[in-house]
Backbone bond lengths (Angstrom), bond angles and torsions (degrees), N, CA, C in turn:
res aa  C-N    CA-C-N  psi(-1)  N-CA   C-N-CA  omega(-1)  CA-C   N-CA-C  phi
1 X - - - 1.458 - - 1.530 109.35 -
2 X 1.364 108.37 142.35 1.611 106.31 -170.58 1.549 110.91 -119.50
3 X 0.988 115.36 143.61 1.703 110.20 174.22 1.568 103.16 -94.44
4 X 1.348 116.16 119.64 1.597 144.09 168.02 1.632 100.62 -39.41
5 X 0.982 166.59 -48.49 1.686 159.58 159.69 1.456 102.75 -63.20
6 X 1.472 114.28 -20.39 1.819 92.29 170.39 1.651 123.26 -71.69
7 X 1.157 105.64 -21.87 1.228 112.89 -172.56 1.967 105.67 -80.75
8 X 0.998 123.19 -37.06 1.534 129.24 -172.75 1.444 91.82 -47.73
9 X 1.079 116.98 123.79 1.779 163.48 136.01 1.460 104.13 77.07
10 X 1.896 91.89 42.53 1.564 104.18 142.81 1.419 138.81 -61.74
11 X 1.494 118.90 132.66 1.542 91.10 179.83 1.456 128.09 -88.85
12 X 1.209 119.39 159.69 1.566 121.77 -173.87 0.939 110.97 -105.02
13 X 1.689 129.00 128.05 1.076 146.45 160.67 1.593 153.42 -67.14
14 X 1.233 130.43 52.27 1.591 126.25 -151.46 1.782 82.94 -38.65
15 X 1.641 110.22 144.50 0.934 119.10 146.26 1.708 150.91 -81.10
16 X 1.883 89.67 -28.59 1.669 87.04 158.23 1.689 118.86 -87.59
17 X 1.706 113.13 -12.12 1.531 99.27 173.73 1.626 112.96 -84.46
18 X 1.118 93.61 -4.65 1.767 95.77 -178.36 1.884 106.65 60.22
19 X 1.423 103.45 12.69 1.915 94.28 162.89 1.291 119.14 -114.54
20 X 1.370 111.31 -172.42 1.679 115.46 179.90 1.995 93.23 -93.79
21 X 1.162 106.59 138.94 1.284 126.17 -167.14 1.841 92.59 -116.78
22 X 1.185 125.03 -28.88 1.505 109.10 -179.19 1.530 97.59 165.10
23 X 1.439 119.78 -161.16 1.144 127.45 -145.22 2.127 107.15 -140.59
24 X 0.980 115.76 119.88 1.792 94.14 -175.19 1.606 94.99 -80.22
25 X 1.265 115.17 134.71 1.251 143.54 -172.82 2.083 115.18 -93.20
26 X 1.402 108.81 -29.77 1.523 113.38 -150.11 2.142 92.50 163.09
27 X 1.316 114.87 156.99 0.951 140.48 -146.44 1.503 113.55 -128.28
28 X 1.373 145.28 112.35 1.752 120.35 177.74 1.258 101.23 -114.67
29 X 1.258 110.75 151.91 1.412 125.49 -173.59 1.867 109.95 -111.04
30 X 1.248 112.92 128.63 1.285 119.11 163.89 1.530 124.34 -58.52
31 X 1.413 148.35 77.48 1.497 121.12 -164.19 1.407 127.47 -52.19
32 X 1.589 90.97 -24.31 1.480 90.95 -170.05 1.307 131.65 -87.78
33 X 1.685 113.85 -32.12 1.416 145.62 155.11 2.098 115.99 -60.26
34 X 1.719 87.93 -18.73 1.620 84.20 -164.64 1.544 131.27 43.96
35 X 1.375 84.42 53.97 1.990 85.96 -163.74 1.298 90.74 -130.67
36 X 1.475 142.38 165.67 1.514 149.63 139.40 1.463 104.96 -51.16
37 X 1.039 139.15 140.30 1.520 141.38 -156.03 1.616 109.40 -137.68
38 X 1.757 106.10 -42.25 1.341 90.17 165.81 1.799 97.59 176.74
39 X 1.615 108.53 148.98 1.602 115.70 -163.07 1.368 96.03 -76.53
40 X 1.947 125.04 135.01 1.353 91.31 121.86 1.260 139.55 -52.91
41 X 1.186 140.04 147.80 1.217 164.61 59.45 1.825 130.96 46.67
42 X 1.262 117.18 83.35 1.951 94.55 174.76 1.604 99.40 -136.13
43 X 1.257 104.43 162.74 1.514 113.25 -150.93 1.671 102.41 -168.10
44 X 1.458 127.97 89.94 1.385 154.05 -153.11 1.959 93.37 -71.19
45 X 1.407 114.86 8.71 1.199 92.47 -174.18 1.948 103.77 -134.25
46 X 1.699 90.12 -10.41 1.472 88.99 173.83 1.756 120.56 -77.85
47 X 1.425 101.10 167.29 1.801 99.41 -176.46 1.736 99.66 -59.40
48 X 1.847 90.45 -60.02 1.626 95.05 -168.01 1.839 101.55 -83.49
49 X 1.250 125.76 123.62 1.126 116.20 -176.59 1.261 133.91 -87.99
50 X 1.303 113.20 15.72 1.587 120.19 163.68 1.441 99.33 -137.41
51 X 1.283 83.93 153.35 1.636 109.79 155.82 1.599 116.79 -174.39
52 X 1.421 102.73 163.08 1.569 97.53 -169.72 1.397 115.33 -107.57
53 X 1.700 105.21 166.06 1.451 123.33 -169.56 1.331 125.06 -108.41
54 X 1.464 129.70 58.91 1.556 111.81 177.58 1.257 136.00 23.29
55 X 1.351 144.17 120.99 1.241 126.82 155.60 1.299 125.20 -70.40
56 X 1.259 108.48 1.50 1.834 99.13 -178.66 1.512 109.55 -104.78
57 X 1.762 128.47 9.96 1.134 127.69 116.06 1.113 159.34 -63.33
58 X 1.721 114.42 -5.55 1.410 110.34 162.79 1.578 103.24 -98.29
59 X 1.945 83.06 170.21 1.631 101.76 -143.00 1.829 81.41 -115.21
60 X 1.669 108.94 -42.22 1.803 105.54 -161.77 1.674 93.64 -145.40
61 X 1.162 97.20 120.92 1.611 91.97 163.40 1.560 107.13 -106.72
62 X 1.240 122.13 106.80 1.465 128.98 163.00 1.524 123.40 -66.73
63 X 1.624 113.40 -176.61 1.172 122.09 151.97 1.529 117.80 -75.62
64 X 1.107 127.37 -30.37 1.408 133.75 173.73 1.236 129.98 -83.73
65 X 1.906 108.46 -35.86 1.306 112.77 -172.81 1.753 107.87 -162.79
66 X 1.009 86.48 140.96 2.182 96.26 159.13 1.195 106.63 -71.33
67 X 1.658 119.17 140.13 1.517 120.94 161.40 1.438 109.70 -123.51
68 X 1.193 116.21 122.95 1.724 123.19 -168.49 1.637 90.01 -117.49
69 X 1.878 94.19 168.37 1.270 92.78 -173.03 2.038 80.97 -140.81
70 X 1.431 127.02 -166.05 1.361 151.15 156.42 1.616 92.17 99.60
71 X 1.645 110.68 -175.79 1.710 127.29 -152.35 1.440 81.63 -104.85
72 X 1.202 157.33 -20.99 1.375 144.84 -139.04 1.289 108.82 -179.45
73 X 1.860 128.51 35.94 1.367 142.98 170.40 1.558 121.40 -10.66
74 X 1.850 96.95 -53.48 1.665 114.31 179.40 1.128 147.90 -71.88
75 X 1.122 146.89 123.95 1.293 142.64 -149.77 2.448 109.73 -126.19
76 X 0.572 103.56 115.18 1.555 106.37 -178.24 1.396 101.50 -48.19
77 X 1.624 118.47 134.62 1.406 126.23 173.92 1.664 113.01 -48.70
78 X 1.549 107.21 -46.61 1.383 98.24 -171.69 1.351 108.18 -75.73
79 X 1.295 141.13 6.88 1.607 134.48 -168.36 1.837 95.67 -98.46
80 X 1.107 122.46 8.80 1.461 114.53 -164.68 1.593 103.01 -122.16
81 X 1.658 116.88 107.71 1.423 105.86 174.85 1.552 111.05 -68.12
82 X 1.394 109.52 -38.61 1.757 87.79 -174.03 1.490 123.07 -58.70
83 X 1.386 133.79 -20.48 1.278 126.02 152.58 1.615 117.55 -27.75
84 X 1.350 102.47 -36.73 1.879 97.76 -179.83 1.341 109.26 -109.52
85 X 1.603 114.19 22.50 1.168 106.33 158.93 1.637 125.12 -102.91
86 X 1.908 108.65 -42.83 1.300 124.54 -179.76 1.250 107.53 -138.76
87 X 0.883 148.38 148.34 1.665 141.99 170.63 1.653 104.25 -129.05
88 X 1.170 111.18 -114.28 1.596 101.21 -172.27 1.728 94.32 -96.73
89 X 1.791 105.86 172.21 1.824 99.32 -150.22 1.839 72.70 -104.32
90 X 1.048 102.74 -37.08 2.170 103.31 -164.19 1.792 98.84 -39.88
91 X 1.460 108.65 121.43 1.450 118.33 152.79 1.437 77.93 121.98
92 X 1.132 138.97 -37.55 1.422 135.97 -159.08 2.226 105.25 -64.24
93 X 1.852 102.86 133.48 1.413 93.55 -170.73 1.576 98.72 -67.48
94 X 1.610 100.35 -173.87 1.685 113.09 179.42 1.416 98.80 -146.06
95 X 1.365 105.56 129.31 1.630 126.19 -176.01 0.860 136.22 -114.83
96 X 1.374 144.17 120.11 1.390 117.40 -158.45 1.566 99.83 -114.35
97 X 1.407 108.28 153.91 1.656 128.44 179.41 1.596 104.94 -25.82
98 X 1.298 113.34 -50.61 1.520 121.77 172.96 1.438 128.98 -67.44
99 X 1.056 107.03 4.19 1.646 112.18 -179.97 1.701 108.02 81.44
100 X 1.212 99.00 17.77 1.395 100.39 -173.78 1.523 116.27 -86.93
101 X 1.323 142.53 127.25 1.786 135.80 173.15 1.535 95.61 -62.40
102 X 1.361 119.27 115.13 1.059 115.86 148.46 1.960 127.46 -81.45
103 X 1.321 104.22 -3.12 1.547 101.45 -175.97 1.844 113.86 111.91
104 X 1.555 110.98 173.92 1.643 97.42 -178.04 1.687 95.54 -101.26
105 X 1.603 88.78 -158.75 1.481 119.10 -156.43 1.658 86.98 -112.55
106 X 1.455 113.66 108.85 1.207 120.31 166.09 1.508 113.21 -91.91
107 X 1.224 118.18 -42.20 1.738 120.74 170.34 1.389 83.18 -177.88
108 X 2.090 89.46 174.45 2.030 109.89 -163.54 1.523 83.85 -134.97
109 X 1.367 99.40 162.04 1.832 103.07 158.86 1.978 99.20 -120.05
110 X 1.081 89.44 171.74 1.459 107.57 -173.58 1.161 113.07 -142.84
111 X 1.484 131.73 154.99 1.074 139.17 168.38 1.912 110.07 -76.58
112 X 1.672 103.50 122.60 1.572 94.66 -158.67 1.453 80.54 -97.97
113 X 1.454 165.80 68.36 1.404 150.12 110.49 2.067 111.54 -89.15
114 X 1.633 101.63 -19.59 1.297 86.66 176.12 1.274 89.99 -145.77
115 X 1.324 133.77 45.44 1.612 123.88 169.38 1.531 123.49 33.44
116 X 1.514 107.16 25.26 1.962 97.01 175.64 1.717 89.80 -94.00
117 X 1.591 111.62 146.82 1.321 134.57 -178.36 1.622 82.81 -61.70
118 X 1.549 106.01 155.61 0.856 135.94 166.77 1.953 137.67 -116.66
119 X 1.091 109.97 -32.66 1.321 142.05 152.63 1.513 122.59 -170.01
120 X 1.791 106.51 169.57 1.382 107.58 -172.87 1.652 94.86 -116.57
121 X 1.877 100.56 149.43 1.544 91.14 178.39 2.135 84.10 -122.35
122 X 1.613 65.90 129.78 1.609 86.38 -174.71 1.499 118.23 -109.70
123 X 1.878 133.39 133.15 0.682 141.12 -166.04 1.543 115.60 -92.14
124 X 1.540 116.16 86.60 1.632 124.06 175.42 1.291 142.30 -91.29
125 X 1.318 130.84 85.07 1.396 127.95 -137.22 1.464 128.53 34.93
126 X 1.521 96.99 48.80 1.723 96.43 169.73 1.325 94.20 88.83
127 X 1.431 151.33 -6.99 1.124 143.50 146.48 1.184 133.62 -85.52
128 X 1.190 124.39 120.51 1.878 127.49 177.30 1.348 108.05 -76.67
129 X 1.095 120.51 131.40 1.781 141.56 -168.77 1.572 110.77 -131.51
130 X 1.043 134.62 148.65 1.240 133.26 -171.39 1.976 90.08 -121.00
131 X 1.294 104.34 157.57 1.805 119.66 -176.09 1.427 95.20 -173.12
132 X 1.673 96.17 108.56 1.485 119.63 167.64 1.798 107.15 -60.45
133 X 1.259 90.82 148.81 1.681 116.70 -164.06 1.443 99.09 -66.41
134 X 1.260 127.99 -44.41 1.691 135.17 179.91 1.598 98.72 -52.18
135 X 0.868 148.36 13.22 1.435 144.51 -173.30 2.179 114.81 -146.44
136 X 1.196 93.55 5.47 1.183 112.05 -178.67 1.863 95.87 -90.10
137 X 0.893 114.10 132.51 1.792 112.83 176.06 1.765 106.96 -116.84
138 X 1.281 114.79 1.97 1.512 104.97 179.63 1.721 102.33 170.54
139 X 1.221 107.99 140.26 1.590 108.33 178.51 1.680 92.11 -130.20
140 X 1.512 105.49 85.06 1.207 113.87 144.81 1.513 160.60 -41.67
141 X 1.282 148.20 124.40 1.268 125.47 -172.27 1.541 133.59 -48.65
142 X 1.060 117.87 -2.96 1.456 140.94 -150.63 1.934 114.15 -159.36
143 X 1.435 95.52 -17.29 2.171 85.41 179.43 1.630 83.41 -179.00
144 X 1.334 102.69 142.38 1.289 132.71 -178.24 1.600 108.52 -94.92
145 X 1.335 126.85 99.71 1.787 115.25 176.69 1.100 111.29 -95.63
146 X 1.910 113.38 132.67 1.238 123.87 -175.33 1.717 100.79 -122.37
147 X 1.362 104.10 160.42 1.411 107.27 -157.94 1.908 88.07 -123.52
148 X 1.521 109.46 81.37 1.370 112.83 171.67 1.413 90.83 156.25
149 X 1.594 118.94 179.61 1.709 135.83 -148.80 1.677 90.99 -117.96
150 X 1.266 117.60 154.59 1.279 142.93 141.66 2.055 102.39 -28.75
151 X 1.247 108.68 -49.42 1.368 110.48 -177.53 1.662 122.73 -46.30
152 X 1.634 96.63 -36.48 1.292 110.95 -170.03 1.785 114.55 -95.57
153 X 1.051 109.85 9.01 1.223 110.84 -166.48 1.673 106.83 -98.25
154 X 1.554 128.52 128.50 1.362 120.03 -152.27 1.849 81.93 -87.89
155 X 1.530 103.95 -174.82 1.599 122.35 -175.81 1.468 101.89 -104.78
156 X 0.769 96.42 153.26 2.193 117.34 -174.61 1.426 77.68 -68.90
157 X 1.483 111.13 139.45 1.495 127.54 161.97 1.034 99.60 -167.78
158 X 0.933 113.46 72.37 1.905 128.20 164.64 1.681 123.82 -79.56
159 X 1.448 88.68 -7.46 1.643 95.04 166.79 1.511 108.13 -72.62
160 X 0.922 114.91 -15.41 2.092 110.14 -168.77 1.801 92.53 -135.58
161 X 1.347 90.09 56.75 1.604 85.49 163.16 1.911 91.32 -90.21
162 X 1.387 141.83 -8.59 1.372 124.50 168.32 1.693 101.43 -66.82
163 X 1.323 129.70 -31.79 1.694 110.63 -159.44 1.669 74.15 -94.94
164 X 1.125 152.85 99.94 1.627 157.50 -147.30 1.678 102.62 -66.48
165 X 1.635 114.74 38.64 1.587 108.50 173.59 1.390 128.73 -80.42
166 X 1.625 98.49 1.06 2.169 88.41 157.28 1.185 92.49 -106.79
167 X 1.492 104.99 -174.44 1.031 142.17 -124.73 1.569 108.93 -96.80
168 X 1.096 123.57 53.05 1.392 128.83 -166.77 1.925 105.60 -100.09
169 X 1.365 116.15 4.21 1.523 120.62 155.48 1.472 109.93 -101.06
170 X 1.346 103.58 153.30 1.387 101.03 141.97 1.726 137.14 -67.98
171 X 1.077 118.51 59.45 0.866 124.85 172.81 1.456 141.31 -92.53
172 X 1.315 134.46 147.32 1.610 122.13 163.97 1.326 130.98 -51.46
173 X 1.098 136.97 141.82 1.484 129.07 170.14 1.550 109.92 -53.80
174 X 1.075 131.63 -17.29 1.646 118.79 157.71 1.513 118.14 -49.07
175 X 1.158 99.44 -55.57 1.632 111.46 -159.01 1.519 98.20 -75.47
176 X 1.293 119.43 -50.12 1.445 113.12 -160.08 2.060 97.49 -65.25
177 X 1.096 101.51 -41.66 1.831 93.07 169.30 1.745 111.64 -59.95
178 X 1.360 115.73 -29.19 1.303 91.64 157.70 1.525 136.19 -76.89
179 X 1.205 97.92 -50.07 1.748 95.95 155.48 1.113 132.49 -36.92
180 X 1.728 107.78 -28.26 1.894 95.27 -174.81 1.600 82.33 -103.95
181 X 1.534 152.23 29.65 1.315 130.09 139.11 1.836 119.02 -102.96
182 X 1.689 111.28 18.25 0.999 122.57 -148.26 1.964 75.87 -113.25
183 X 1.232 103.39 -42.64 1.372 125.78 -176.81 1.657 111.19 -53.22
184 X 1.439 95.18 -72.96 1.467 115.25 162.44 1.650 111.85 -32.54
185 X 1.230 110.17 -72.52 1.712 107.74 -162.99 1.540 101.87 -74.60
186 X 1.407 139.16 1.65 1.604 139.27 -174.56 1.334 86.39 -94.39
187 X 1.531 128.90 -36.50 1.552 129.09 -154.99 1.742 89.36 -76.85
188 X 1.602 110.05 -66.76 1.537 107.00 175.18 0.982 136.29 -44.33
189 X 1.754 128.85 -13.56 1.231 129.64 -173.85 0.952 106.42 -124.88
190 X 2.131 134.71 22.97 0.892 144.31 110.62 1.594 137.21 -40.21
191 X 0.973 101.90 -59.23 1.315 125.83 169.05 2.024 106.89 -56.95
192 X 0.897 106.51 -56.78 1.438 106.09 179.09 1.508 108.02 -68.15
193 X 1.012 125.85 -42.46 1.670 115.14 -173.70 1.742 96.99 -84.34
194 X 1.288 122.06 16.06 1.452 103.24 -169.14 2.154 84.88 -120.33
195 X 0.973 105.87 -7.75 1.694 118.45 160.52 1.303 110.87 -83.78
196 X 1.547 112.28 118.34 1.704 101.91 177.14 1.815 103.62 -100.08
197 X 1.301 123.33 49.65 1.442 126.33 -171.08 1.752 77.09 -135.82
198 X 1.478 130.08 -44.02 1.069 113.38 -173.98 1.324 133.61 -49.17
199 X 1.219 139.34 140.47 1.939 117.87 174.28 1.704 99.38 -67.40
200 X 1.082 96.11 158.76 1.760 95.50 171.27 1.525 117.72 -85.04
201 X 0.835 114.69 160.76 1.480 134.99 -155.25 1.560 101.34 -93.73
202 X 1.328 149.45 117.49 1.689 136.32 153.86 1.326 106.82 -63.41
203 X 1.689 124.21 123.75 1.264 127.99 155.81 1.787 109.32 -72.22
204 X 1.687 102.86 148.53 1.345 112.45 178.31 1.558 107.43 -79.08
């Protein structure tokens, strides 16, 4: 799973020329597919200085770099309607079914082998919250509708993506709060059986 601002002004790699071909600039989003659909593009030596890149040409998205592959990767900004449908989701509001503000779009992660979004991390009174994509009902030009409360939405903890408590399933915000107390009490009853003063613990 990739976080959407890691990738900004990565460089891209043709893989059979073995050079840097340009730079990802910004991100477009499919609304309807909910997928990343295709990079801008910038390149310090072309006239027009963007243009975009398919996602069904890249091969690896790294920490260091994009690796794309085909004879003719690029596509002209104006040839692409979804540009005038969604472009990048950050700044965009979040609404909930209830008329409720859930807060904006600080950044999403995605699945980087087929670019479908994966969750949104949303900015709620100064708190970052994560809300799996299965609960999203529409990414509008103007407001994002989500089908659940501010209540349900777990907290950014990307520090313990090793004990796996974000959001790296598809899962509901039910479950993944159980998982991260499933997490929690395996961690504590580590710790206690690894004390030989402790009593031992009965597993269920």
């Amino acid at each position: 799973m990739k976080k959407a601002k890691e990738l900004l002004d990565l460089p891209i790699i043709h893989i059979t020329e073995g050079n840097q071909i340009g730079t990802i600039r910004d991100l477009i989003i499919d609304p309807n597919e909910l997928s990343v659909e295709f990079f801008i593009v910038g390149q310090d030596d072309w006239q027009v200085s963007m243009k975009a890149l398919h996602y069904k040409n890249v091969i690896g998205v790294g920490d260091y770099a994009v690796i794309i592959e085909g004879e003719q990767p690029f596509t002209e900004l104006r040839d692409i309607p979804l540009l005038y449908k969604k472009g990048n989701l950050n700044g965009t509001q979040v609404v909930t079914t209830g008329g409720e503000f859930a807060g904006r779009i600080v950044d999403y992660y995605f699945n980087e082998e087929n670019g479908q979004l994966e969750s949104l991390l949303i900015n709620s009174s100064n708190q970052e919250l994560f809300f799996p994509i299965e609960n999203v009902l529409s990414l509008g030009k103007e407001f994002i509708i989500i089908n659940g409360s501010i209540s349900e939405m777990n907290p950014n903890v990307e520090g313990n993506d090793e004990q796996g408590v974000t959001l790296k399933r598809r899962e509901g915000p039910h479950n993944i709060k159980k998982e991260a107390l499933r997490v929690m009490l395996s961690e504590i009853m580590k710790k206690d059986l690894s004390n030989p003063l402790s009593p031992k613990t009965e597993e269920e």
